[in-house]
N, C-alpha and C positions, 0 to 999 in steps of 0.2 A: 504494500500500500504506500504511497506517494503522492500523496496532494499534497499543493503548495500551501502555506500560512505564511498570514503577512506579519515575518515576526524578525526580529535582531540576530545577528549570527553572536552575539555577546550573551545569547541564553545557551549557551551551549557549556556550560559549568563540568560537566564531564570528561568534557575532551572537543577535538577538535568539530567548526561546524560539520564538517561533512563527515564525522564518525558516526557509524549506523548502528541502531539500536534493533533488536531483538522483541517477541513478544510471543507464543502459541497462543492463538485465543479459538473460538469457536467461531466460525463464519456464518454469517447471515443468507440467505438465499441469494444476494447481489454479489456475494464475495467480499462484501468487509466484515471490520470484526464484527461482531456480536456485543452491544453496550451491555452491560451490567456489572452486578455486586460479587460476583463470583471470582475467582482465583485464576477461572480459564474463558474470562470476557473482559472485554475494554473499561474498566470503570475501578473502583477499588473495595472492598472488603472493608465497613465501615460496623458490623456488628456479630455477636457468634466468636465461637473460640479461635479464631483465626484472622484477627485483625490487620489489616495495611494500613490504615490509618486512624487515631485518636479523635473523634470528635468531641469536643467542650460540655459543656454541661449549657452555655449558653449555643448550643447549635453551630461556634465555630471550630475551623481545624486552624493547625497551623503550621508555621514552615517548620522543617526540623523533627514531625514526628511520626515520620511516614508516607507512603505513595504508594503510585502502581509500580512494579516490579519491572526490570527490562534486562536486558542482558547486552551489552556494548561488545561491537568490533563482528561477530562471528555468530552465526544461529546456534553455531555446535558449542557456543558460551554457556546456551542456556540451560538449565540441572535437567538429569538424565530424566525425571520423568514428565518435564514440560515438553523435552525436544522430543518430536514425532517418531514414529518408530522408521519410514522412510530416509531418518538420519541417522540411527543407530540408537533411538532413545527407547523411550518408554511410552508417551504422548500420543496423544487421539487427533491435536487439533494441528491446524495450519499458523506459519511461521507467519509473521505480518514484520514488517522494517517500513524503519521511518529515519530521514538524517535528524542530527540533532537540531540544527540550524533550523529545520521545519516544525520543530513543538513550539505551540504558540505563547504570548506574553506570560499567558495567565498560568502558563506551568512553568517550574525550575527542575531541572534535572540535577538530582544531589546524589554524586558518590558514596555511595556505605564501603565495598569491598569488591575490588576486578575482580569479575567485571561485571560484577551487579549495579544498578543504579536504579533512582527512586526520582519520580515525576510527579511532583508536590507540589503544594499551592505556594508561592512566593514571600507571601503577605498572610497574616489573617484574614480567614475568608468566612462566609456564611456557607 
């Protein structure tokens, strides 16, 4: 997946703009990801024993406590049982790649551990 966003190559906090990032998600009948709250859809894990991100007690999140998960540089970055078994993984679902340069304002991409990386909100957000 590859659409363009109109956004700053200075979001690119992981590495370089055109470093590509990683994702298995579920695909939609159109062939993009699958939105949602799930671990293997575009969106983040917000409640349930398996959390990606923190939300507030006033309904906000914030920068530094979480995101959706991505895997930088390589598909075969991403842990044995996300990457599809047509890579040598364990996974059900299809690879999706985006450069960084193309996530938009309103997400930061923050380093925890190469080559994992987390796509967070910037700012305190509702």
């Amino acid at each position: 997946m590859r659409e363009s966003f109109d956004n700053a190559v200075e979001n690119a906090p992981c590495g370089e703009a055109g470093q590509a990032m990683f994702r298995a998600m579920r695909a939609e009948a159109d062939g993009l990801p699958k939105v949602g709250r799930s671990g293997r859809e575009l969106g983040v894990r917000i409640d349930g024993p398996t959390r990606d991100l923190a939300v507030g007690q006033d309904g906000t999140v914030e920068p530094g406590t979480g995101g959706m998960s991505v895997a930088l540089d390589d598909a075969q970055n991403l842990p044995k049982p996300r990457l599809p078994r047509s890579l040598g993984g364990e996974g059900r679902d299809p690879v999706f790649t985006m450069l960084a340069a193309e996530v938009p304002r309103t997400l930061l991409l923050r380093p925890d551990r190469y080559p994992h990386c987390r796509a967070e909100p910037p700012m305190p957000s509702p």
